[in-house]
C-alpha positions as CSV (number, residue, x, y, z in Angstrom):
1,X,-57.8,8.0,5.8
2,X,-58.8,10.3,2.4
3,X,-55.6,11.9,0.5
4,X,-57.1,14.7,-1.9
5,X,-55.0,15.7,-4.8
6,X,-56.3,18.7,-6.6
7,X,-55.5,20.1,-9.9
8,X,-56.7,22.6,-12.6
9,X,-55.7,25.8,-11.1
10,X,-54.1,28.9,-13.2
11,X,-54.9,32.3,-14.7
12,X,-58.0,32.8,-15.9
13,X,-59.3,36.2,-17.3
14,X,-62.5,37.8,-16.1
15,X,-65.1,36.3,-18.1
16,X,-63.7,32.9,-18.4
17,X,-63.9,29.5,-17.4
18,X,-61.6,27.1,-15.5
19,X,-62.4,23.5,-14.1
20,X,-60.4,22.2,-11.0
21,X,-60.7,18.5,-10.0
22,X,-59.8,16.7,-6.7
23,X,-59.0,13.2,-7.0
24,X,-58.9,11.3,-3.9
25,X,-58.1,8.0,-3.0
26,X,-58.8,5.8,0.5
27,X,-61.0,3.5,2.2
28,X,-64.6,3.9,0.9
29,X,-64.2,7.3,-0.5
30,X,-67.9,7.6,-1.2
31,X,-68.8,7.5,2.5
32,X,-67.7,11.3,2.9
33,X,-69.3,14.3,2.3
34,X,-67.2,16.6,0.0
35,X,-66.9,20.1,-1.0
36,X,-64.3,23.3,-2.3
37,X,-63.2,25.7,0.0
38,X,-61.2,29.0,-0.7
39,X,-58.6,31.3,0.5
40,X,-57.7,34.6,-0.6
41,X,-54.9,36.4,0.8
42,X,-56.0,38.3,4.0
43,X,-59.6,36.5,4.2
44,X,-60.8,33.3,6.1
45,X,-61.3,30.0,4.3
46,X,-64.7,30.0,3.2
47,X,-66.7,27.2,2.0
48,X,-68.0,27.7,-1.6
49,X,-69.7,24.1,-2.5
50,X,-70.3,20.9,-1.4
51,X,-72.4,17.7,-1.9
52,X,-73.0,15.6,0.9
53,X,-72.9,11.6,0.6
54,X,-76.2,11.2,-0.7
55,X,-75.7,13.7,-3.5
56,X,-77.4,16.9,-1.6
57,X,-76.0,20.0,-3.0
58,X,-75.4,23.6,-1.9
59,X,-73.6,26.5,-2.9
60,X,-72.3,29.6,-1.6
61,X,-74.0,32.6,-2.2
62,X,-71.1,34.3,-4.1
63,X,-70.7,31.2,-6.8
64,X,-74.1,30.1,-7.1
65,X,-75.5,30.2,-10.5
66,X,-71.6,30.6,-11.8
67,X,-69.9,27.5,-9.8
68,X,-71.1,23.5,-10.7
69,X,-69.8,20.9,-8.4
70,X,-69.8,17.5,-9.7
71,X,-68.7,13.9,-8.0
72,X,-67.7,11.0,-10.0
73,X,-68.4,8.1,-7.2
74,X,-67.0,5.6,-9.6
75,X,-63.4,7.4,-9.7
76,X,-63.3,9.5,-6.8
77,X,-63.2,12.6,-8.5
78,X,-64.2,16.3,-7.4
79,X,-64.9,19.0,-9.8
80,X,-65.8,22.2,-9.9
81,X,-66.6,24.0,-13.0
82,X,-66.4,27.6,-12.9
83,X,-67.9,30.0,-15.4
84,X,-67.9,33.9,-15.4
85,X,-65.4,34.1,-13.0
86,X,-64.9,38.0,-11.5
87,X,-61.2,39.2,-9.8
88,X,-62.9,38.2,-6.6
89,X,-62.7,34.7,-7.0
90,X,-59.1,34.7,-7.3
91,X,-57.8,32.4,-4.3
92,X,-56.4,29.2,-3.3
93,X,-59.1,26.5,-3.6
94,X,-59.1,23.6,-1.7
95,X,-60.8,20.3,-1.6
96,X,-62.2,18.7,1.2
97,X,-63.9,15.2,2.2
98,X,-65.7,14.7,5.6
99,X,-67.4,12.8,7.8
100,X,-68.4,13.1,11.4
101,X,-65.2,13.6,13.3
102,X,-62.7,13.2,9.9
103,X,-61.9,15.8,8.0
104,X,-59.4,16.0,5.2
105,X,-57.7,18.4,2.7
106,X,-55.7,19.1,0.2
107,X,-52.6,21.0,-0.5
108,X,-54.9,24.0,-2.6
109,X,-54.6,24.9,-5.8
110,X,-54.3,28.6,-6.9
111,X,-56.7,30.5,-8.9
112,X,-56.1,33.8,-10.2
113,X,-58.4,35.8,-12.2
114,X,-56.7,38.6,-14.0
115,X,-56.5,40.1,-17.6
């Protein structure tokens, strides 16, 4: 069992910067493969980062070269830093930890990009 608590979220105008982090806390925490989803209003939940337990990395198309995921293995945290952010990534971000037939999230944070 993996409880995800994620904070950070806000307004943010175009241009900017925001970090969110997920802290999460369980049994062996580092065993999962974990990653930020997100939500905007009439879309599907769309996976946007993630690093696997071994520390393999992969982006979405849509934040790559803007988005940096980071894990801290030593206190279970998440981040995300995002940079340049556009109205478009306005959503609710979630984090998520899995591993073969677990799968785990947390409540979402909003992010809203507007000037």
């Amino acid at each position: 069992q993996v409880q995800l608590v994620e904070s950070g979220g806000g307004l943010v105008q175009p241009g900017g910067s925001l970090r969110l982090s997920c802290t999460a806390s369980g049994s062996r925490v580092s065993r999962y493969g974990m990653g930020w989803f997100r939500q905007a209003p009439g879309k599907e939940r769309e996976k946007i980062a993630y690093v696997t337990n071994t520390g393999n990395i992969i982006y979405a198309n849509s934040v790559k070269d803007r988005f940096t995921i980071s894990r801290n293995n030593l206190k279970n945290i998440l981040s995300l830093q995002m940079s340049t952010v556009e109205s478009e990534d306005t959503a609710v971000y979630y984090c998520n930890a899995g591993l073969g037939s677990e799968n785990y999230w947390g409540q979402g944070t909003q992010v809203t990009v507007s000037s």
